[in-house]
Predicted model as a PDB file, atoms N, CA, C, CB and O in Angstrom, pLDDT in the B-factor column:
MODEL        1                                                                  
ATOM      1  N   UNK A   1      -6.395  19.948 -18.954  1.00 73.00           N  
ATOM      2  CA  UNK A   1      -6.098  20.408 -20.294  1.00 73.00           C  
ATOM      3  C   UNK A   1      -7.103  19.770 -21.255  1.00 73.00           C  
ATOM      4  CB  UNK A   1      -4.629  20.063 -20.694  1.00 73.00           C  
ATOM      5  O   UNK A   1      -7.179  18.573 -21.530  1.00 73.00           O  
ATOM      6  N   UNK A   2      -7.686  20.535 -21.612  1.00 82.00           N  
ATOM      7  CA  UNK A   2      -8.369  20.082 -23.205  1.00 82.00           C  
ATOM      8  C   UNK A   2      -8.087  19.709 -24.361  1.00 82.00           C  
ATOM      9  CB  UNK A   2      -8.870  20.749 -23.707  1.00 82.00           C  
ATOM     10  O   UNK A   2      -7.122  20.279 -24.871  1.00 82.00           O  
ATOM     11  N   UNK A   3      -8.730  18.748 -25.103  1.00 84.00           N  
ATOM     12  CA  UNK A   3      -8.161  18.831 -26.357  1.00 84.00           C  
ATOM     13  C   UNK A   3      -8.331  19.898 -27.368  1.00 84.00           C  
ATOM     14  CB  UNK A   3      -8.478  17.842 -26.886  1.00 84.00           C  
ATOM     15  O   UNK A   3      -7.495  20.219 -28.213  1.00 84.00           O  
ATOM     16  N   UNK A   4      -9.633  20.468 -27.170  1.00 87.00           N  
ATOM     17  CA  UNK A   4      -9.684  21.621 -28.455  1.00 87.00           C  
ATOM     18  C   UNK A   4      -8.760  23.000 -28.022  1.00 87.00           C  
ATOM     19  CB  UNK A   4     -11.535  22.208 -28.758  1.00 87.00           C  
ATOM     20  O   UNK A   4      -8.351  23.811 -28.853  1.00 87.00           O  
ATOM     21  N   UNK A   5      -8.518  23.094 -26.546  1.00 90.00           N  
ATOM     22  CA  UNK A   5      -7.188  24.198 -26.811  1.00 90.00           C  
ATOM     23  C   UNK A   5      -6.312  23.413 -27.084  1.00 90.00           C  
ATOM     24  CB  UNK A   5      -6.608  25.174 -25.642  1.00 90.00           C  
ATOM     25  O   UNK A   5      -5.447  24.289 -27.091  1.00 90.00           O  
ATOM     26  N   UNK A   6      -5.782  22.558 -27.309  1.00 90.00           N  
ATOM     27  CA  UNK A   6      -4.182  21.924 -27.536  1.00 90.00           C  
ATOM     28  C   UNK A   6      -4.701  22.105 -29.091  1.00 90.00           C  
ATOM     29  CB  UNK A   6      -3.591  19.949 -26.802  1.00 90.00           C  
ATOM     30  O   UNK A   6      -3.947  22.869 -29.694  1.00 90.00           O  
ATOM     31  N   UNK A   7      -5.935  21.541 -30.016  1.00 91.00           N  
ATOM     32  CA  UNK A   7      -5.715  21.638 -31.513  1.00 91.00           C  
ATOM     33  C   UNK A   7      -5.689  23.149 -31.721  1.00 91.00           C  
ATOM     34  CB  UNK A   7      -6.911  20.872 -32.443  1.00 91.00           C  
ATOM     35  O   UNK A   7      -5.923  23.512 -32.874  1.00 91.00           O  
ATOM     36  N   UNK A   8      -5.482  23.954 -30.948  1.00 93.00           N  
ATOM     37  CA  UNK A   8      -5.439  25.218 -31.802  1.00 93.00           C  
ATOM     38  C   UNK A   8      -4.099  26.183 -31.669  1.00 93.00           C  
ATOM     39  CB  UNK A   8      -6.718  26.084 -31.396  1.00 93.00           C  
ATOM     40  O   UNK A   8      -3.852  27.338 -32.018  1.00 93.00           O  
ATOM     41  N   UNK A   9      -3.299  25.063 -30.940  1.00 94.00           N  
ATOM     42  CA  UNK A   9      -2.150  25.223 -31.010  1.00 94.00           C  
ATOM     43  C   UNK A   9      -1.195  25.016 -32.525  1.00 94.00           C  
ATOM     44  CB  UNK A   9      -1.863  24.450 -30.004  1.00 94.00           C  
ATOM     45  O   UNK A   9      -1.592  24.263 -33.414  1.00 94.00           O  
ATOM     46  N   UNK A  10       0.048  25.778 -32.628  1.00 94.00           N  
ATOM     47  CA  UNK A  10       0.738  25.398 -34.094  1.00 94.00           C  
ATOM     48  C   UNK A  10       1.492  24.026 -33.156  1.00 94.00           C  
ATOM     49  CB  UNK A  10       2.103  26.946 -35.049  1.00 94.00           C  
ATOM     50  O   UNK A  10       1.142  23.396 -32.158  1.00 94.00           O  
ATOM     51  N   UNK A  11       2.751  23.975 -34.123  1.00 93.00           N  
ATOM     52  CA  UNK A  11       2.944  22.628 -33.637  1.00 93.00           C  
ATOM     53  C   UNK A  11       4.035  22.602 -33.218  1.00 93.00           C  
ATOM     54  CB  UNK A  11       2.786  21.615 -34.441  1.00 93.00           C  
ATOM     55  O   UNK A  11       4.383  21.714 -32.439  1.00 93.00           O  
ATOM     56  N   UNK A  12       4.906  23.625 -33.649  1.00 95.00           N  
ATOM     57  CA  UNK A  12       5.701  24.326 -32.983  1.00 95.00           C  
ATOM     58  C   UNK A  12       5.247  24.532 -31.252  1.00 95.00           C  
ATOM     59  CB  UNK A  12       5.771  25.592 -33.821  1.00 95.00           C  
ATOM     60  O   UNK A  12       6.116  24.141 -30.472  1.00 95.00           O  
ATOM     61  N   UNK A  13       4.478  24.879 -30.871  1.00 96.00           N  
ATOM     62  CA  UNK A  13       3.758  25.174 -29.460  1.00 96.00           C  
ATOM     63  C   UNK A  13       3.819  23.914 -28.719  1.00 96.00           C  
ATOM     64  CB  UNK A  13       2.152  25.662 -29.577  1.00 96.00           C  
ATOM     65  O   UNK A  13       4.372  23.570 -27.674  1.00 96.00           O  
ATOM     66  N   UNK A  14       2.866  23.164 -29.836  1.00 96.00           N  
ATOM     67  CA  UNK A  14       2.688  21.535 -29.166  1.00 96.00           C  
ATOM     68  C   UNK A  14       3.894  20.765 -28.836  1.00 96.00           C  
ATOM     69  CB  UNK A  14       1.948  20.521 -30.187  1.00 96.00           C  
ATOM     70  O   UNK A  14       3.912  19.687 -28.242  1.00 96.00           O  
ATOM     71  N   UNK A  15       5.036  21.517 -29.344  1.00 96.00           N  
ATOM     72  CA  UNK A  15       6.360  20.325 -29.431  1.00 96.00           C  
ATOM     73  C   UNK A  15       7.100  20.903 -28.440  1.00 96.00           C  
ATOM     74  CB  UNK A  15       7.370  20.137 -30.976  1.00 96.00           C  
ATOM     75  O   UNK A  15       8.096  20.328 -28.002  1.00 96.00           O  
ATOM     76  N   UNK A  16       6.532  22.591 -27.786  1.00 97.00           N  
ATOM     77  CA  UNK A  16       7.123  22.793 -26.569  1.00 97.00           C  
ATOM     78  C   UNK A  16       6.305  22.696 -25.371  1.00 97.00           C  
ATOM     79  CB  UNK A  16       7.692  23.952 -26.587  1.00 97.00           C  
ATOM     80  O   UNK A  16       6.675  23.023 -24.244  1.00 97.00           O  
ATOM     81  N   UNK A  17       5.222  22.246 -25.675  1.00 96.00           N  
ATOM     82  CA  UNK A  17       4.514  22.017 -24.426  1.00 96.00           C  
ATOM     83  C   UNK A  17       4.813  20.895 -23.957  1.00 96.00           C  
ATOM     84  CB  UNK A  17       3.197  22.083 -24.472  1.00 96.00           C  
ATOM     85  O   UNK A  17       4.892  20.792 -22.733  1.00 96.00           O  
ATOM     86  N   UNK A  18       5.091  19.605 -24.902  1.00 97.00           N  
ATOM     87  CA  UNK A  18       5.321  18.434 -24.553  1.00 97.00           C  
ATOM     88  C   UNK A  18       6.508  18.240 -23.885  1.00 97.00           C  
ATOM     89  CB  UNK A  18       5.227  17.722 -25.500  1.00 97.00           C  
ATOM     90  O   UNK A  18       6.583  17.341 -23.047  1.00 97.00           O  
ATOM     91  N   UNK A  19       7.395  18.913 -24.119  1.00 98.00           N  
ATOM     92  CA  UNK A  19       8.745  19.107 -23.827  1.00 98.00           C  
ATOM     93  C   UNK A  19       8.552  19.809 -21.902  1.00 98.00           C  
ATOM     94  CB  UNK A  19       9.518  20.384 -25.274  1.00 98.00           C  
ATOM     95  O   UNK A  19       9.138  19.234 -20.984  1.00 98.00           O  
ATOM     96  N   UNK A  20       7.729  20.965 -21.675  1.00 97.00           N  
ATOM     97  CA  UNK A  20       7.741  21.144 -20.780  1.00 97.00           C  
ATOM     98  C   UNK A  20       6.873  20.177 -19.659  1.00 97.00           C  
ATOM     99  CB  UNK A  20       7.596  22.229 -20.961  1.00 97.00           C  
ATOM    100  O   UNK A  20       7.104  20.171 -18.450  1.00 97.00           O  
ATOM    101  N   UNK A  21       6.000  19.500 -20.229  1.00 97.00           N  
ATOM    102  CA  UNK A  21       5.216  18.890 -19.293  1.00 97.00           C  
ATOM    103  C   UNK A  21       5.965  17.643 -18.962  1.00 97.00           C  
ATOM    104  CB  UNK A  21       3.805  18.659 -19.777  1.00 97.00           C  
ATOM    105  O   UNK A  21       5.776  17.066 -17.891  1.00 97.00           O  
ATOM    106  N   UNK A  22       7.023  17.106 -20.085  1.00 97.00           N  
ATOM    107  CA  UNK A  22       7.710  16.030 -19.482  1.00 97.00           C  
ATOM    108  C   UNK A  22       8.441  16.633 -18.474  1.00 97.00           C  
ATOM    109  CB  UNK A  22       8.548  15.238 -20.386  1.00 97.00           C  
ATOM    110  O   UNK A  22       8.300  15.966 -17.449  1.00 97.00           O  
ATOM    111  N   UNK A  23       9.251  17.715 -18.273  1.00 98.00           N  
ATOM    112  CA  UNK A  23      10.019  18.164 -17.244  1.00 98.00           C  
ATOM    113  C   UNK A  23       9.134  18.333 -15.836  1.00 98.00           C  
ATOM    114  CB  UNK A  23      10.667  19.487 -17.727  1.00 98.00           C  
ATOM    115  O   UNK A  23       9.730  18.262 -14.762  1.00 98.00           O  
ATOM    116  N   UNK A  24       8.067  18.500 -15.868  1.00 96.00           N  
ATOM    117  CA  UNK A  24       7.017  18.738 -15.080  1.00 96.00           C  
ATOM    118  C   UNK A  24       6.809  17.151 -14.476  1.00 96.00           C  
ATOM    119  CB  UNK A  24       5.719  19.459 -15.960  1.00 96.00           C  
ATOM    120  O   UNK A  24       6.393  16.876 -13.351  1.00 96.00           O  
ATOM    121  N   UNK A  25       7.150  16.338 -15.372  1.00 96.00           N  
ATOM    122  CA  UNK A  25       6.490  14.491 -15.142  1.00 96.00           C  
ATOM    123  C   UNK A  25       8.049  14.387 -14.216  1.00 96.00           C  
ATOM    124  CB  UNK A  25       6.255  12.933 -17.229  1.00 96.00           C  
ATOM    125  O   UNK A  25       8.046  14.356 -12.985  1.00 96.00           O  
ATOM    126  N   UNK A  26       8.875  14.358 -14.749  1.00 96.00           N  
ATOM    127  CA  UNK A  26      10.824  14.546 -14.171  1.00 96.00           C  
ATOM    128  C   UNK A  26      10.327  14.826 -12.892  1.00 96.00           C  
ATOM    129  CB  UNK A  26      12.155  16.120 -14.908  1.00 96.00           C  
ATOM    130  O   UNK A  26      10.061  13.919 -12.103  1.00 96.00           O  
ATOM    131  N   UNK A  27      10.177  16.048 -12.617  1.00 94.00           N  
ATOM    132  CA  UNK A  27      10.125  17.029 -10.933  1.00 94.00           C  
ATOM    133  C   UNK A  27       9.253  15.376 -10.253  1.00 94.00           C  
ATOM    134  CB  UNK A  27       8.557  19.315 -10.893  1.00 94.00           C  
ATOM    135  O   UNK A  27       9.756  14.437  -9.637  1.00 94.00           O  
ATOM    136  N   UNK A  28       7.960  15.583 -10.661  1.00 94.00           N  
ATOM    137  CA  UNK A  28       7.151  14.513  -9.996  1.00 94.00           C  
ATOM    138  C   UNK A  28       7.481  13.080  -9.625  1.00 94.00           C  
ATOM    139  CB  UNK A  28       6.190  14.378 -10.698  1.00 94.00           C  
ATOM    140  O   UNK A  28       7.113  12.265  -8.780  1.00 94.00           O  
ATOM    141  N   UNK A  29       8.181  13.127 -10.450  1.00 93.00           N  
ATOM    142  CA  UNK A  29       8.685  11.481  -9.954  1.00 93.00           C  
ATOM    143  C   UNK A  29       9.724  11.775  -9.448  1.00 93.00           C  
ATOM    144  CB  UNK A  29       8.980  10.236 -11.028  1.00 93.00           C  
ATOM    145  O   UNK A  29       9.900  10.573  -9.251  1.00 93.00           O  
ATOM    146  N   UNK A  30      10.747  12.293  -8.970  1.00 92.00           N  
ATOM    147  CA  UNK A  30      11.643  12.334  -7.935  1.00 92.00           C  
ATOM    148  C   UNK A  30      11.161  13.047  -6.503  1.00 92.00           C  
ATOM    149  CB  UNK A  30      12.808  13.009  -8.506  1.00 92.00           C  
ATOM    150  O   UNK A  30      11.814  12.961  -5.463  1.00 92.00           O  
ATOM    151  N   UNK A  31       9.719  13.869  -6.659  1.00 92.00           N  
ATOM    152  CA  UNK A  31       9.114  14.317  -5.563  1.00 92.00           C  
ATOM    153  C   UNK A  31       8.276  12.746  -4.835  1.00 92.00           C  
ATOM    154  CB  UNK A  31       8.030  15.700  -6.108  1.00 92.00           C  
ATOM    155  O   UNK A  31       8.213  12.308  -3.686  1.00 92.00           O  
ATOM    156  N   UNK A  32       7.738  12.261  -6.155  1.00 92.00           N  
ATOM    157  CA  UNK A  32       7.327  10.983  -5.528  1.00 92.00           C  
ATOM    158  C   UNK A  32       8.146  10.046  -4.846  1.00 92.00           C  
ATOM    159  CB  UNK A  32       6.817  10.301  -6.375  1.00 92.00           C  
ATOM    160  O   UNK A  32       7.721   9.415  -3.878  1.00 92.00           O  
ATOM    161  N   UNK A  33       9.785   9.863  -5.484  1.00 91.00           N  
ATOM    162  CA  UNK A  33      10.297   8.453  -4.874  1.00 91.00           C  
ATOM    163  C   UNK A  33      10.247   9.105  -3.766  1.00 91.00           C  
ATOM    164  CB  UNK A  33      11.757   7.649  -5.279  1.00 91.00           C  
ATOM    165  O   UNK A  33       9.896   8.307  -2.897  1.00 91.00           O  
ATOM    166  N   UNK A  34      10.501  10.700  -3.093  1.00 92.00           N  
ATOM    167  CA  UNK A  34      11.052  10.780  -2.061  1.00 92.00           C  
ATOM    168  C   UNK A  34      10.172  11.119  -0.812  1.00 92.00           C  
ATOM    169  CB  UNK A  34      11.986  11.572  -2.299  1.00 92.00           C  
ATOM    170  O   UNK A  34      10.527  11.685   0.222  1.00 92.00           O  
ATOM    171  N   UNK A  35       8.799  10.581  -1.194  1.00 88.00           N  
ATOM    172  CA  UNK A  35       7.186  10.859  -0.751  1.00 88.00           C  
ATOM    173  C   UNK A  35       6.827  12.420   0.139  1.00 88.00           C  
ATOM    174  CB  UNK A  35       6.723   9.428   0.429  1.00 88.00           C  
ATOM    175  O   UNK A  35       6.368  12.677   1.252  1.00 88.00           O  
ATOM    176  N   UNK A  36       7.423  13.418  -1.286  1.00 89.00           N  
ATOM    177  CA  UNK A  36       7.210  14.636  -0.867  1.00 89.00           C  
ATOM    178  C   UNK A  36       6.102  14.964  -2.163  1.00 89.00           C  
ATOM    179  CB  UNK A  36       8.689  15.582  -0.674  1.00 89.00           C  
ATOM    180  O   UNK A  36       6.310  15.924  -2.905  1.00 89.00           O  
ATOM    181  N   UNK A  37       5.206  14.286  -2.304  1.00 84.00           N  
ATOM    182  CA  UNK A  37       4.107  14.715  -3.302  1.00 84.00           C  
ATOM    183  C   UNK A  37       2.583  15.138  -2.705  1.00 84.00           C  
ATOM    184  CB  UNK A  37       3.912  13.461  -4.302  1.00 84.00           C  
ATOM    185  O   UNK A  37       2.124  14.648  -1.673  1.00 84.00           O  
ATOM    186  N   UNK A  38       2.195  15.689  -3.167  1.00 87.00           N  
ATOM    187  CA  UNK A  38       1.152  16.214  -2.251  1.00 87.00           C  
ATOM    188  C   UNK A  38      -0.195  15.358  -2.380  1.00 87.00           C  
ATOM    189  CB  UNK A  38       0.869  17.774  -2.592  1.00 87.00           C  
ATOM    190  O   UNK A  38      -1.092  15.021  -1.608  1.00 87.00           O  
ATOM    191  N   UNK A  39       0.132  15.154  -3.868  1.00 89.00           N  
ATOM    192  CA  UNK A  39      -1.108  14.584  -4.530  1.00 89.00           C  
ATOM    193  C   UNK A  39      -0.442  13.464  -5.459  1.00 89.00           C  
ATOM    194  CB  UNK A  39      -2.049  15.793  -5.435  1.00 89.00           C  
ATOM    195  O   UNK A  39       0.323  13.799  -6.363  1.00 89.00           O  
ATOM    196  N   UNK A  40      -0.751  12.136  -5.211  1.00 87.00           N  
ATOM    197  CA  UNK A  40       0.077  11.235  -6.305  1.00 87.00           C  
ATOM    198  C   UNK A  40      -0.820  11.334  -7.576  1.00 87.00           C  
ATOM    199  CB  UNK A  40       0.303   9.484  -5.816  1.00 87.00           C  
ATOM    200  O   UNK A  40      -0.287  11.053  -8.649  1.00 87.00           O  
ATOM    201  N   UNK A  41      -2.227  11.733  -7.560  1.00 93.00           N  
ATOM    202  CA  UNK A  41      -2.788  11.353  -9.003  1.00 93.00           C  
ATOM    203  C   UNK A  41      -2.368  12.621  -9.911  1.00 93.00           C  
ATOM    204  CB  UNK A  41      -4.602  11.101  -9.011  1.00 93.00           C  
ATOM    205  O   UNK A  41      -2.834  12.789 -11.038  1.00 93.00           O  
ATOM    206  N   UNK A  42      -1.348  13.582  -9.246  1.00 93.00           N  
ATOM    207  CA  UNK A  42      -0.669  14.485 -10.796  1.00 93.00           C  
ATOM    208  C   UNK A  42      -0.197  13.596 -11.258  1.00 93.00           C  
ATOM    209  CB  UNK A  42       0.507  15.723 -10.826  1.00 93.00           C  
ATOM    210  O   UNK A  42      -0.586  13.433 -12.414  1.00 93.00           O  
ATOM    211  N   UNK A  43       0.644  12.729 -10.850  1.00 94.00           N  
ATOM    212  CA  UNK A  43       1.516  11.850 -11.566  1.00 94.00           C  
ATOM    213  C   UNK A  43       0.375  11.089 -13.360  1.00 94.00           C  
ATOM    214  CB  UNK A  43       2.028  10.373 -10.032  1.00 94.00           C  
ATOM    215  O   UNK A  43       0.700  10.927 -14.536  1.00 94.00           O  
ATOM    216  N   UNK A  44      -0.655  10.906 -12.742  1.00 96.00           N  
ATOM    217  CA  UNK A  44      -1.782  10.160 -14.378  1.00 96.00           C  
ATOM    218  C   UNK A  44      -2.032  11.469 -14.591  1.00 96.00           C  
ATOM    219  CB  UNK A  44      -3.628   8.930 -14.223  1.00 96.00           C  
ATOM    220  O   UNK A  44      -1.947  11.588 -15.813  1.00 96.00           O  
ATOM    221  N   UNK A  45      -2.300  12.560 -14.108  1.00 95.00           N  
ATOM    222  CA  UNK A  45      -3.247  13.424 -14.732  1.00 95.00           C  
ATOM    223  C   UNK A  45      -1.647  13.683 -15.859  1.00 95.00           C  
ATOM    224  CB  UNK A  45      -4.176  14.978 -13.528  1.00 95.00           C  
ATOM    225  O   UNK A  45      -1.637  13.021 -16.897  1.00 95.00           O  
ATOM    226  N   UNK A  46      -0.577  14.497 -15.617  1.00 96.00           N  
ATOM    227  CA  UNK A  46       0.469  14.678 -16.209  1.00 96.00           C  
ATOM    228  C   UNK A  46       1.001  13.647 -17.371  1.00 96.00           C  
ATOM    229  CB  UNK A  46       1.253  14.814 -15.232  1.00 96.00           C  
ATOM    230  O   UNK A  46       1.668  13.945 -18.362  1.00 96.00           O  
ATOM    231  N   UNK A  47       0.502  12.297 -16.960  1.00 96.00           N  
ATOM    232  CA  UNK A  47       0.913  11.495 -18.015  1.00 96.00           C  
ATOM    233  C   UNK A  47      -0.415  11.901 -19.071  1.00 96.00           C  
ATOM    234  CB  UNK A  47       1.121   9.751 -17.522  1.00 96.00           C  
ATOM    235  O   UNK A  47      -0.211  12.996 -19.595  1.00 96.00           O  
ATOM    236  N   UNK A  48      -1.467  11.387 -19.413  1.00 96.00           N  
ATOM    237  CA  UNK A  48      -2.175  11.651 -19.893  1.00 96.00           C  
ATOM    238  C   UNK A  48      -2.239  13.154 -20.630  1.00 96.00           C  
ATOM    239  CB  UNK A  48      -2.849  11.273 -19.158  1.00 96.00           C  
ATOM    240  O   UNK A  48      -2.999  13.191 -21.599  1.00 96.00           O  
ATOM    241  N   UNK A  49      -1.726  14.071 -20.386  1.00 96.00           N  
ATOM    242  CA  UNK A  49      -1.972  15.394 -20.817  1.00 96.00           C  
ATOM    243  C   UNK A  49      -0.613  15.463 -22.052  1.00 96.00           C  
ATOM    244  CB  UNK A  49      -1.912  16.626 -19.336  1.00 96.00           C  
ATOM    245  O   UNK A  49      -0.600  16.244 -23.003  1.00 96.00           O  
ATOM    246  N   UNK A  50       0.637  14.278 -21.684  1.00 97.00           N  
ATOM    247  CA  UNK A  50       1.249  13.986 -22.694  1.00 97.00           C  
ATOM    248  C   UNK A  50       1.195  13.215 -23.397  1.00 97.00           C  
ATOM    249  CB  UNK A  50       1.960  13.953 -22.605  1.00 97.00           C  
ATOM    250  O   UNK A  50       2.063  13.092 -24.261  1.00 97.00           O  
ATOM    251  N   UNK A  51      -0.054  12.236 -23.278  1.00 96.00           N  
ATOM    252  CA  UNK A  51      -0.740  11.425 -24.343  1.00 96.00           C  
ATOM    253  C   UNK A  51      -1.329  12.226 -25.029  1.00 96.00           C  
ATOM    254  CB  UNK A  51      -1.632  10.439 -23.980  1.00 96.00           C  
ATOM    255  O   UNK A  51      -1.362  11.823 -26.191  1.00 96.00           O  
ATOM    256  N   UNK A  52      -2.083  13.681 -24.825  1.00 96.00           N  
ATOM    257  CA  UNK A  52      -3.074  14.308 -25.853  1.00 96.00           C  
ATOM    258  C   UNK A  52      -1.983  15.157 -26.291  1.00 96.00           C  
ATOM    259  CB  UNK A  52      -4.574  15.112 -25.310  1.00 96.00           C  
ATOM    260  O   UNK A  52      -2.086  15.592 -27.438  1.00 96.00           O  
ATOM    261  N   UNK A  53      -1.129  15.430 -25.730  1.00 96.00           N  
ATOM    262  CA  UNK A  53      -0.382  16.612 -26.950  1.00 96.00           C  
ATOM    263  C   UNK A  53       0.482  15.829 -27.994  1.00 96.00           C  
ATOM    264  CB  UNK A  53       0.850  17.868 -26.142  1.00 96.00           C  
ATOM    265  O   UNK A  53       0.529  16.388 -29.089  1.00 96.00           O  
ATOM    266  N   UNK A  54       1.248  14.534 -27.882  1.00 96.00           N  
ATOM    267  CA  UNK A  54       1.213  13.688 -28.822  1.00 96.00           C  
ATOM    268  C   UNK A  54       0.541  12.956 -29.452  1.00 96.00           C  
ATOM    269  CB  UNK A  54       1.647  13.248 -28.700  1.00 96.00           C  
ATOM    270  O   UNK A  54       1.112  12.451 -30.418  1.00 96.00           O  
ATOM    271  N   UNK A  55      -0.515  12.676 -29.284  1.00 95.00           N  
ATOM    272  CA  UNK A  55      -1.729  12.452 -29.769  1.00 95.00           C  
ATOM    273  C   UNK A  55      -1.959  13.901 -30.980  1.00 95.00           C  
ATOM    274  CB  UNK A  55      -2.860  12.334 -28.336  1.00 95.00           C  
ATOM    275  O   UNK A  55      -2.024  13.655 -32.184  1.00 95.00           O  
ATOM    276  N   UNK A  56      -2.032  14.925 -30.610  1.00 95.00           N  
ATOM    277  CA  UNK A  56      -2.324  15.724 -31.545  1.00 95.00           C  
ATOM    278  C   UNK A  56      -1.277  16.186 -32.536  1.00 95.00           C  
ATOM    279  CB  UNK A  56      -2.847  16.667 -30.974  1.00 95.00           C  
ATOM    280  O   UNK A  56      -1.414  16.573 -33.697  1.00 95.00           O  
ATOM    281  N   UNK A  57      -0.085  16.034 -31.706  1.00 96.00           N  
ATOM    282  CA  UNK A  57       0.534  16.230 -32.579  1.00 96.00           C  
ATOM    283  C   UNK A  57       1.289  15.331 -34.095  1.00 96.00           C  
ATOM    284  CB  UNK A  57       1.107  16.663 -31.845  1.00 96.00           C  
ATOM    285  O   UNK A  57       1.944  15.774 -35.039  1.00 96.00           O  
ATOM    286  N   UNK A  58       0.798  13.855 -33.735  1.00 96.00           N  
ATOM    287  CA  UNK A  58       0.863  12.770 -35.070  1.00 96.00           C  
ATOM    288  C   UNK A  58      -0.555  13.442 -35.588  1.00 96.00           C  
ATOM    289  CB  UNK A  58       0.817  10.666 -34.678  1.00 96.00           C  
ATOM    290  O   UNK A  58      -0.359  14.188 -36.548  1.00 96.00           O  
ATOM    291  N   UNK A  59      -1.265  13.397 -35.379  1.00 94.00           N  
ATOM    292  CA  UNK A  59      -2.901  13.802 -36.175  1.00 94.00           C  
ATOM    293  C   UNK A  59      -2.321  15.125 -37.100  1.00 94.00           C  
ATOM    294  CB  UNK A  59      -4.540  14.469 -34.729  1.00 94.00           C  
ATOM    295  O   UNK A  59      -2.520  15.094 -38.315  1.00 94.00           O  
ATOM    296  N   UNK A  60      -1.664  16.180 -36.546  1.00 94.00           N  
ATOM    297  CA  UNK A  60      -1.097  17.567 -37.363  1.00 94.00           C  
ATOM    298  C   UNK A  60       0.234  16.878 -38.744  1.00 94.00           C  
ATOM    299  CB  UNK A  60      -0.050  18.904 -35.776  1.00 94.00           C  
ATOM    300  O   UNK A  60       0.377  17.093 -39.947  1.00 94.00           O  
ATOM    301  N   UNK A  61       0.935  16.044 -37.761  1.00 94.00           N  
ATOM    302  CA  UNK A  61       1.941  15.793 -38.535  1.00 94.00           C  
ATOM    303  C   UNK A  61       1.135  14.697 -39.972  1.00 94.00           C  
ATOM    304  CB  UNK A  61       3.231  15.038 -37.437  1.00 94.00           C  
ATOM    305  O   UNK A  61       1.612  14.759 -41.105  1.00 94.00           O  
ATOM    306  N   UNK A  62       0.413  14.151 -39.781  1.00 94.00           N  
ATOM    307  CA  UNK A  62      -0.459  13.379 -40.874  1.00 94.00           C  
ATOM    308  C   UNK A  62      -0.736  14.139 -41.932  1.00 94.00           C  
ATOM    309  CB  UNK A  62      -1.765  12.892 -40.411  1.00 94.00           C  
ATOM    310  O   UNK A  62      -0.270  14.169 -43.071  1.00 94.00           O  
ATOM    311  N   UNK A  63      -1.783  14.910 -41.244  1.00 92.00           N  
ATOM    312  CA  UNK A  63      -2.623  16.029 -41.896  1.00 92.00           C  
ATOM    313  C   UNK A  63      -1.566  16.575 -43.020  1.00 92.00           C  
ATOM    314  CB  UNK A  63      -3.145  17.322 -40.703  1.00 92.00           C  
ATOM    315  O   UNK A  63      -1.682  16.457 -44.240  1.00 92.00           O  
ATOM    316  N   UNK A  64      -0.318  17.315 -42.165  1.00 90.00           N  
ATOM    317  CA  UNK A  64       0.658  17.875 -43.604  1.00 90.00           C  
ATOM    318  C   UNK A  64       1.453  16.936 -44.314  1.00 90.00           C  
ATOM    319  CB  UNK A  64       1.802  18.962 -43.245  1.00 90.00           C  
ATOM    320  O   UNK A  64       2.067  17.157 -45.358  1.00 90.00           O  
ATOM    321  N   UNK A  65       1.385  15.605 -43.514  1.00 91.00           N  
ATOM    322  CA  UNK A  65       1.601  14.614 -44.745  1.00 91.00           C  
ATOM    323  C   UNK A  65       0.718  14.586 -46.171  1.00 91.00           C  
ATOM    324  CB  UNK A  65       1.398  13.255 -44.160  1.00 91.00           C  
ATOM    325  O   UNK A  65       0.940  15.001 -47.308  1.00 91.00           O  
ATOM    326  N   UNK A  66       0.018  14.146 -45.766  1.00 89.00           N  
ATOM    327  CA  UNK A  66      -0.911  13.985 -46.814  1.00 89.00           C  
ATOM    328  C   UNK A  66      -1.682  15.080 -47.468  1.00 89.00           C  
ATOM    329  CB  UNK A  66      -1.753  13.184 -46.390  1.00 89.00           C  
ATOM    330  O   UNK A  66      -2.516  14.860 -48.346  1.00 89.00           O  
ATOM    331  N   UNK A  67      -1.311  16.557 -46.909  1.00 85.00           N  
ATOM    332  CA  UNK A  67      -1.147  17.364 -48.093  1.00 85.00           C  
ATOM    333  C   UNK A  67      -0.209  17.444 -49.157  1.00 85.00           C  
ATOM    334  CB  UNK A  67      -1.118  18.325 -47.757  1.00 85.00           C  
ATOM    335  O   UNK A  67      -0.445  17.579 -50.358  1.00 85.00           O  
ATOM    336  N   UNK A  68       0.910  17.343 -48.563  1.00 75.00           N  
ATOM    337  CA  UNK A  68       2.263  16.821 -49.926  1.00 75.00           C  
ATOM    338  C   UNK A  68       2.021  15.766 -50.135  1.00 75.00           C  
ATOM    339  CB  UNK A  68       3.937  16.738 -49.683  1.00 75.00           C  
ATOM    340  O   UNK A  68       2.684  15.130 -50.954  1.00 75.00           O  
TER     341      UNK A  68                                                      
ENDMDL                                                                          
END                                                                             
């Protein structure tokens, strides 16, 4: 995942993507305790991809701060 498609998301979008990719992080770690994972490095790639959509999404939420 990129960051310049995630900024061209509304934020509305961003607040359901984050939402789904944690459910996505959920599945993985109970596939992991039960060492039915195929690949353990989804586990960082998945974390990280919910560092950039919260990541972007305080940067959006700023932004319309400090327009009002």
């Amino acid at each position: 995942m990129k960051a310049n498609d995630i900024r061209n998301k509304s934020l509305e979008e961003l607040k359901a993507e984050e939402q789904e990719l944690k459910a996505q992080l959920f599945k993985l770690r109970f596939q992991h305790a039960t060492s039915q994972v195929a690949n353990p490095m989804e586990l960082n790639l998945l974390k990280k991809d919910i560092a950039r959509v919260k990541t972007i999404i305080r940067e959006k939420e700023l932004a319309n701060a400090s327009e009002n």
